[in-house]
C-alpha positions in Angstrom: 74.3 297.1 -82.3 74.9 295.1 -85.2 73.2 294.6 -88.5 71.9 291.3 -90.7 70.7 290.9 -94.1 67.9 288.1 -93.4 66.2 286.2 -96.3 63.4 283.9 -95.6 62.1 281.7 -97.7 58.8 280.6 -96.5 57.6 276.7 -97.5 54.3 275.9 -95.5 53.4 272.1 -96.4 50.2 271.9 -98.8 48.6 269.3 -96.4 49.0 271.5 -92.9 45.4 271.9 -92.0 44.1 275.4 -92.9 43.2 276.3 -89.4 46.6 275.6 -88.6 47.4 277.6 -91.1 45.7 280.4 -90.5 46.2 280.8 -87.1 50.3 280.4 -87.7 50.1 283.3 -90.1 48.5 285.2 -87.8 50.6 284.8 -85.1 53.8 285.0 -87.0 52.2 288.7 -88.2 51.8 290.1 -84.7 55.3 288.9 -83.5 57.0 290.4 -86.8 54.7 293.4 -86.0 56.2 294.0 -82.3 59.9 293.3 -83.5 59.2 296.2 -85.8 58.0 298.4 -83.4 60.6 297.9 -80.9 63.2 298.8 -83.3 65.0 295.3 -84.0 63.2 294.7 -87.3 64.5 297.7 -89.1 63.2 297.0 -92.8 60.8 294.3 -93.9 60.5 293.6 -98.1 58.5 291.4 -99.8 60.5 289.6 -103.1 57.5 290.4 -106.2 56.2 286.8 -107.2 57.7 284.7 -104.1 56.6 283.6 -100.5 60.0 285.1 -99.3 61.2 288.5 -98.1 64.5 290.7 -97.5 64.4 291.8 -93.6 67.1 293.8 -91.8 67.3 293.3 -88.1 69.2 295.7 -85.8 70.1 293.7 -82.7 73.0 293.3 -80.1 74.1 290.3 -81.7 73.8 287.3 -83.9 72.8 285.3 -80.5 69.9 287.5 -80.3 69.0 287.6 -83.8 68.9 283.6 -83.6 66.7 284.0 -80.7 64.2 286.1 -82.3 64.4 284.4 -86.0 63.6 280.9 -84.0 60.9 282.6 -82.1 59.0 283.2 -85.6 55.9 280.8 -85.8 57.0 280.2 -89.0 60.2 279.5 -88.6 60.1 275.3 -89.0 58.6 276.7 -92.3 61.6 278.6 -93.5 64.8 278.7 -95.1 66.7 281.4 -94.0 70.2 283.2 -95.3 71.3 285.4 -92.7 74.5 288.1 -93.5 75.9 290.3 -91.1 76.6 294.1 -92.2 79.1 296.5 -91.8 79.1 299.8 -93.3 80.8 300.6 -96.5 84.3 302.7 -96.4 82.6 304.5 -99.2 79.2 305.0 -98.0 78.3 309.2 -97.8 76.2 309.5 -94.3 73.0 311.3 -94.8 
């Protein structure tokens, strides 16, 4: 498995129709919503005072990870900063 570090930015356009709007949103939180449960969206974070968030996605590799980022409604929305992790010489296991 490997890990990312996954920042999205989200920009909707003021003019996209509100029903359009809507029902994006709510798509784009049932899709996030199964990625969490099966395990591939491993920690979702809002950033106080901003339409973004921190996410960290747990996947087989960055070709998946593309798949699902590009499978978020959202996503023509978005500008995303993606870093792949790899744990710290340092780090003490729990």
């Amino acid at each position: 498995m490997a890990l990312f570090h996954v920042r999205m930015d989200v920009k909707i356009p003021h003019d996209l129709d509100p029903e359009v709007r809507a029902e994006t949103v709510a798509r784009e939180k049932a899709y996030s919503q199964e990625l969490q449960r099966s395990g591939k969206w491993k920690e979702l974070w809002r950033i106080v005072g901003q339409y973004s968030n921190i996410s960290i996605f747990d996947v087989e590799s960055a070709d998946e990870l593309h798949e699902l980022l590009q499978g978020l409604p959202l996503f023509p929305y978005m500008d995303m900063e993606v870093m792949a992790l790899t744990r710290h010489p340092s780090r003490i296991d729990d």
